[in-house]
N, C-alpha and C positions, 0 to 999 in steps of 0.2 A: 426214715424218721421224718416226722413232721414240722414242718417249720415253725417258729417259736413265735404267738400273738405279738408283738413288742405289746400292745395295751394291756395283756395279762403277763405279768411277769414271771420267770420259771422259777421253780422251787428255791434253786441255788441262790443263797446272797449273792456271790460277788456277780450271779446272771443278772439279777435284779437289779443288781447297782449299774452293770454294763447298759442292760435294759432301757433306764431310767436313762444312763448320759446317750444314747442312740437318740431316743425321742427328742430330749434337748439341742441335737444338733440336727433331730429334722429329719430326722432316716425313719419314713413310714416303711419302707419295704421292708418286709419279715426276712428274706436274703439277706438282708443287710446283717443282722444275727448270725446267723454260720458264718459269713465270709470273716466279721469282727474276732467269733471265736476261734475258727481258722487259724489268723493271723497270731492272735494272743497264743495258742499251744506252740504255733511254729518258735516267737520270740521267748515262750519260757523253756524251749528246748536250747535254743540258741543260747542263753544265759546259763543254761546248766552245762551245756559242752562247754564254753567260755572260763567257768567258773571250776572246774573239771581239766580244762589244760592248763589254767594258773597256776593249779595245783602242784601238777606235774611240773611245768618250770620250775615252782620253787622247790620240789624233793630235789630235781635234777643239778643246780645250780647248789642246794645245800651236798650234796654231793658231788660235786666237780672240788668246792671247799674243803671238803674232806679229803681228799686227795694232794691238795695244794700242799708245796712247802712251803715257808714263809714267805718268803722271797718271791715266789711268783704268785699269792695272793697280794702283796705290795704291787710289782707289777701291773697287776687287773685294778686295783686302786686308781695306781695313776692314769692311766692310760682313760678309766671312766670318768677319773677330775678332767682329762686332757678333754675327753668327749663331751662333759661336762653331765653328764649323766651318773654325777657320783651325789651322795646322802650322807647320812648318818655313818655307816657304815663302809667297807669296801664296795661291797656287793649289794645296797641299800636292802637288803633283807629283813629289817625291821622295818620299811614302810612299806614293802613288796605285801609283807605278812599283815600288815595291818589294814592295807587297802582290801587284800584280799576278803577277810576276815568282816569287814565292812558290807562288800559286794556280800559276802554266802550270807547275811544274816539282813539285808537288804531283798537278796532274794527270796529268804524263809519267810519274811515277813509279807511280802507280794502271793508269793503262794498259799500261804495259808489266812490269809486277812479274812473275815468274814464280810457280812453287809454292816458298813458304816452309819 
């Protein structure tokens, strides 16, 4: 594949937009293009395994709960107020879910953004 003009920008919006902020910081070399999108696919792989084991802790941890008898979800309360790691909840799972929920719709939005 041929390396990308930075002065003609590629089809792709968000290339374009990358494009445009490269020339702005002064990056003539057309390498400089693959290496930036390089980087970019590795970080939006990196946020979807991230975003893909939160996941997983939170089924895992909604089920460790499911399991608990009262008393030793009390237990895990305390012990996360002692560590100071405690919320809303026992198991802060209503912010776990909302951060989460923040992050996947943070990332949909990154992946799918067009040219601004």
């Amino acid at each position: 594949m041929q390396p990308t003009n930075l002065s003609q920008p590629a089809a792709d919006p968000s290339k374009r937009r990358l494009g445009r902020g490269l020339e702005a910081l002064g990056l003539p070399d057309p390498n400089a293009w693959s290496v930036v999108t390089d980087q970019l696919a590795v970080s939006q792989a990196q946020i979807r395994s991230l975003a893909a084991e939160l996941q997983h802790a939170h089924h895992i941890i909604c089920n460790a709960l499911n399991l608990m008898t009262l008393e030793q979800k009390l237990r895990w309360g305390e012990r996360n107020a002692t560590d100071g790691v405690d919320g809303e909840g026992i198991t802060r799972a209503h912010e776990r879910e909302a951060a989460l929920n923040m992050a996947l719709r943070q990332l949909e939005t990154v992946l799918t953004s067009g040219d601004a």
